[in-house]
C-alpha positions in Angstrom: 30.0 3.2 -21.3 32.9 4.2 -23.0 33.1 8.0 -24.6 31.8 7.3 -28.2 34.7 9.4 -29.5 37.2 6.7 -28.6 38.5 4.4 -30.6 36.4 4.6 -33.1 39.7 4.2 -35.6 41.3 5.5 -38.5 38.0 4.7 -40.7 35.4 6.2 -38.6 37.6 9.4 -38.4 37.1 9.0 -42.8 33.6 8.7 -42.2 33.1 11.2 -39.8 35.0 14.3 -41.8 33.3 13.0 -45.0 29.8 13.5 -43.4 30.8 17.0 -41.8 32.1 18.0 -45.3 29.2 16.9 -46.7 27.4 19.2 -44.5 29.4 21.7 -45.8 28.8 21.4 -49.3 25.2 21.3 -49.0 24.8 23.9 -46.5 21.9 25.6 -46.1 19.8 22.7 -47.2 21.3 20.2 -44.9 20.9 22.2 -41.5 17.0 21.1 -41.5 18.3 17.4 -41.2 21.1 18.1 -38.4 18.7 19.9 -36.4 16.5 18.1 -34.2 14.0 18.8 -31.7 14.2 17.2 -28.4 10.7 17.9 -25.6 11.6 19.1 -22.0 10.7 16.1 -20.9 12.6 13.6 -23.8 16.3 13.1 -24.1 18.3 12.1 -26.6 20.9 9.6 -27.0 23.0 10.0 -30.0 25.0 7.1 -31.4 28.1 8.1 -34.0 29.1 5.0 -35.8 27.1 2.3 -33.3 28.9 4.3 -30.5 27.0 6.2 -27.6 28.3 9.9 -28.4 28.3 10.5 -24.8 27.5 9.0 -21.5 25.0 12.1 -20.6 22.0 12.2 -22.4 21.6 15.7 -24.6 18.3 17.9 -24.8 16.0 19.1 -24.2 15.7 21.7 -27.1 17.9 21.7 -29.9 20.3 19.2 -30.6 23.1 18.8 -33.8 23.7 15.7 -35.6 25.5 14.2 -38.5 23.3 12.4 -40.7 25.5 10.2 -42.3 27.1 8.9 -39.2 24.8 10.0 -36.3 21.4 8.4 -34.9 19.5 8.7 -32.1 16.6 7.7 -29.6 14.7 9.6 -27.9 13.7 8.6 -24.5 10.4 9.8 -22.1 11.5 10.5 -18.7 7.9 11.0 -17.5 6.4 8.7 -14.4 5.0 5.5 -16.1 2.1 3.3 -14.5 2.6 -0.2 -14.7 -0.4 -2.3 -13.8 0.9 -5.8 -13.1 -2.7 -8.2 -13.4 -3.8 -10.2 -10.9 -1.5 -13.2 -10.1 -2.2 -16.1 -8.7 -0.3 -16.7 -5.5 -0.2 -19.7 -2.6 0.7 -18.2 0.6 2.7 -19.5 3.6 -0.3 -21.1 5.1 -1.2 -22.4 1.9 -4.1 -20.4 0.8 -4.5 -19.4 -2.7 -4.6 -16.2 -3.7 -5.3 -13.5 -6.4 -3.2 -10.0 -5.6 -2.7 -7.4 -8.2 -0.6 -4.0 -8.1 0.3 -1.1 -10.0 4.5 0.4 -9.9 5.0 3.9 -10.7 8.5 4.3 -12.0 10.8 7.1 -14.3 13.6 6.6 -16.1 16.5 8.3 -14.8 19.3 7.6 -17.0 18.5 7.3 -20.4 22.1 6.1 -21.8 21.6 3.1 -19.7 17.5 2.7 -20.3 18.8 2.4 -24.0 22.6 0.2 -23.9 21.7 -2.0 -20.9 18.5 -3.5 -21.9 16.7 -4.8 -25.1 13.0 -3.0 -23.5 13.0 -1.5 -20.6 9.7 -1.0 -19.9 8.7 -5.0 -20.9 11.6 -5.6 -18.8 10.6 -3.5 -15.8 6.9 -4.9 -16.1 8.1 -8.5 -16.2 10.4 -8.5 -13.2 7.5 -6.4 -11.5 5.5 -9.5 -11.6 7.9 -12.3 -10.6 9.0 -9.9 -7.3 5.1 -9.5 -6.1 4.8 -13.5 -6.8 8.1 -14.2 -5.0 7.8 -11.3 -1.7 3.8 -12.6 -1.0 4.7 -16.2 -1.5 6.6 -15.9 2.0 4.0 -14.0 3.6 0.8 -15.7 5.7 -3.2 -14.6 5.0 -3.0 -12.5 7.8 0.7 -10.7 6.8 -1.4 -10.0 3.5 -3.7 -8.6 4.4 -2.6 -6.3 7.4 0.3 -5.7 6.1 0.0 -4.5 2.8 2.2 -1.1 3.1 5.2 -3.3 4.6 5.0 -5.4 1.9 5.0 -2.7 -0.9 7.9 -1.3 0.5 9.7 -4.3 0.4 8.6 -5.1 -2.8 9.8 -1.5 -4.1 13.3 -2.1 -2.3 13.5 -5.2 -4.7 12.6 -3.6 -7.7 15.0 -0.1 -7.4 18.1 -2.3 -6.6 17.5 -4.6 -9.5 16.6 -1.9 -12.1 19.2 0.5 -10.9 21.5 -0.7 -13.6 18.6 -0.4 -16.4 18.5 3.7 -15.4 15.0 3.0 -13.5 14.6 4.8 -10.8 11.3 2.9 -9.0 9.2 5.5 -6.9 6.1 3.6 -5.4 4.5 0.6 -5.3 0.7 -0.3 -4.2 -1.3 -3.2 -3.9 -4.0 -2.8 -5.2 -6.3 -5.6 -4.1 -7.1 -9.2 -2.5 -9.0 -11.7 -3.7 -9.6 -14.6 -1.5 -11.8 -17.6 -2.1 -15.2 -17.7 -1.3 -15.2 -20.2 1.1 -12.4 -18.7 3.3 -14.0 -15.5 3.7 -17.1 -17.7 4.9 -14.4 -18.9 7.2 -12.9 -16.1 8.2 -16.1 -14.4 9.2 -17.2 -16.7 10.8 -14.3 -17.1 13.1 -14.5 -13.3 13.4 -18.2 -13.3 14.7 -16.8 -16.6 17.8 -14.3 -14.1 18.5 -16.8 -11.4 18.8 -19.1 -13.6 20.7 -16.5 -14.9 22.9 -15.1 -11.8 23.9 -18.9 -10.2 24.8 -19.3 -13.2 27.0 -16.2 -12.2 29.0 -17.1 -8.9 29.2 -20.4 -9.5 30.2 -19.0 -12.1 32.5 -16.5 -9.3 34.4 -19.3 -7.0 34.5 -21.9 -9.2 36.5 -18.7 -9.8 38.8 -18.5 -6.5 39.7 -22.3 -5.5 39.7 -21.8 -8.3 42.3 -19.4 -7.2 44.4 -20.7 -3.4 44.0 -24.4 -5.1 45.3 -22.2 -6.8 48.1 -21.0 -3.5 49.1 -23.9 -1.7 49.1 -25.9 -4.2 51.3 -23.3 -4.1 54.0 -23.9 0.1 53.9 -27.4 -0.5 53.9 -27.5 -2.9 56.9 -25.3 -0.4 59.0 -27.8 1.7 58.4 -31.6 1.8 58.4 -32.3 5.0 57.1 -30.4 5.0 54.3 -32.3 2.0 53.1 -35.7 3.9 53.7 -34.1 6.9 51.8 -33.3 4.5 48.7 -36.6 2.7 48.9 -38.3 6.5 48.7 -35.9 7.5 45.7 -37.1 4.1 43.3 -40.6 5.3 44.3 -39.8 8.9 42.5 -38.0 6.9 40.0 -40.9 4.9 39.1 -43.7 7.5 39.0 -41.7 9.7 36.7 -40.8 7.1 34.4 -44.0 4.8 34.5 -46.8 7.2 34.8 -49.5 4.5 34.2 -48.2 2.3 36.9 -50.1 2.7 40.5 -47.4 2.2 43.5 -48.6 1.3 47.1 -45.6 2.3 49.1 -45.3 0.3 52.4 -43.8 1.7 55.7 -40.4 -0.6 55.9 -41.2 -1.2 59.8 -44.3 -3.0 58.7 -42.2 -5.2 56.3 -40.1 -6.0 59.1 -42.2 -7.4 61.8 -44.2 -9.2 59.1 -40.8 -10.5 58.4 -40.3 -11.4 62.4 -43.4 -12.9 62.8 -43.0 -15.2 59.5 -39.7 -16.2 61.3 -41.7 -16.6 64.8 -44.6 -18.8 63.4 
């Protein structure tokens, strides 16, 4: 944007001496309507003759116009919220959608906000809504909905480089929520519990297999060695009358189990 004190011609120069001789004349009265207030967190950008006095901003605090010639507009720097509503979006695997958001963003230079676009904020909110339709309409269920942080980040990449020129300086974007239909959450429970299900089967699957082989192993230590199997038969005993008070146990010598085992064979 061009300085505003540039070419504004022989006429405006008129214009402009009239106004500060006007001033003049009606000085002290006409300092309350030259003075203007601007909030630590406003600026102001002053137009002399339809032309931006400046291409910084001035304020905060006091500021000095004409008021013939001069106007101005205040702008808020402060962080605004935009909620963007819930849009209606078809994925990449064709499932229908409803995602909302919210975009926090600040205006950063206010001589653009104000020269480069009619409303900036309608403007910011608008193109807000077209990028989250446009970045989750190339995404699948499951990018969606894992992915969410990715996807704001992309989504505020989008929206800082095509505001930039406006003066909007985007700082963070967040999804705010999911809505899936009905019948595809049934779905995708369901197909959560046969994955469950599936996967406790294998487990319980590789666990017998190695109960077996750790049986296997033990009966081959056992066999080299009598003993041992009497020592183990004695331990269950202790187990059971300390966990099983009730239960009556009739131990039986193991010899005796094996010759009535010999003689089963015999007869």
């Amino acid at each position: 944007i061009a300085d505003g004190r540039e070419g504004i011609g022989v006429c405006g120069w008129i214009l402009v001496s009239l106004s500060f001789l006007l001033v003049l004349i009606t000085f002290p009265v006409s300092i309350w309507a030259c003075i203007k207030i601007v909030k630590e967190y406003e600026r102001a950008v002053v137009f002399r003759l339809g032309r931006v006095l400046s291409k910084k901003a001035k304020g905060p605090g006091l500021i000095l116009i004409l008021p013939c010639t001069d106007t101005f507009i205040k702008v808020d720097l402060r962080t605004v919220t935009c909620k963007i509503p819930p849009q209606e979006i078809l994925t990449k695997d064709a499932v229908t959608t409803q995602v909302d958001g919210v975009v926090y963003y600040r205006i950063h230079s206010a001589v653009s906000a104000v020269a480069n676009v009619t409303d900036v904020h309608l403007s910011t909110f608008l193109l807000a809504q077209t990028t989250l339709r446009n970045v989750l309409g190339t995404q699948s269920l499951a990018q969606l909905l894992s992915g969410r942080e990715e996807i704001a980040h992309s989504i505020q990449a989008i929206l800082d480089s095509a505001t930039e020129q406006w003066g909007i300086k985007v700082a963070r974007v967040e999804i705010k929520d999911v809505r899936i239909p009905v019948a595809m959450q049934r779905a995708m429970a369901a197909e959560a519990e046969a994955t469950r299900e599936a996967r406790a089967k294998v487990v319980a699957a590789e666990g017998e297999m190695n109960a077996s082989k750790a049986l296997t192993q033990a009966s081959m230590v056992l066999a080299e060695s009598p003993a041992g199997l009497q020592l183990r038969y004695l331990q269950t005993l202790t187990t059971l009358a300390a966990e099983n008070n009730s239960t009556i146990v009739f131990p039986l010598p193991i010899n005796m189990l094996e010759s009535l085992r010999q003689k089963n064979r015999g007869g």
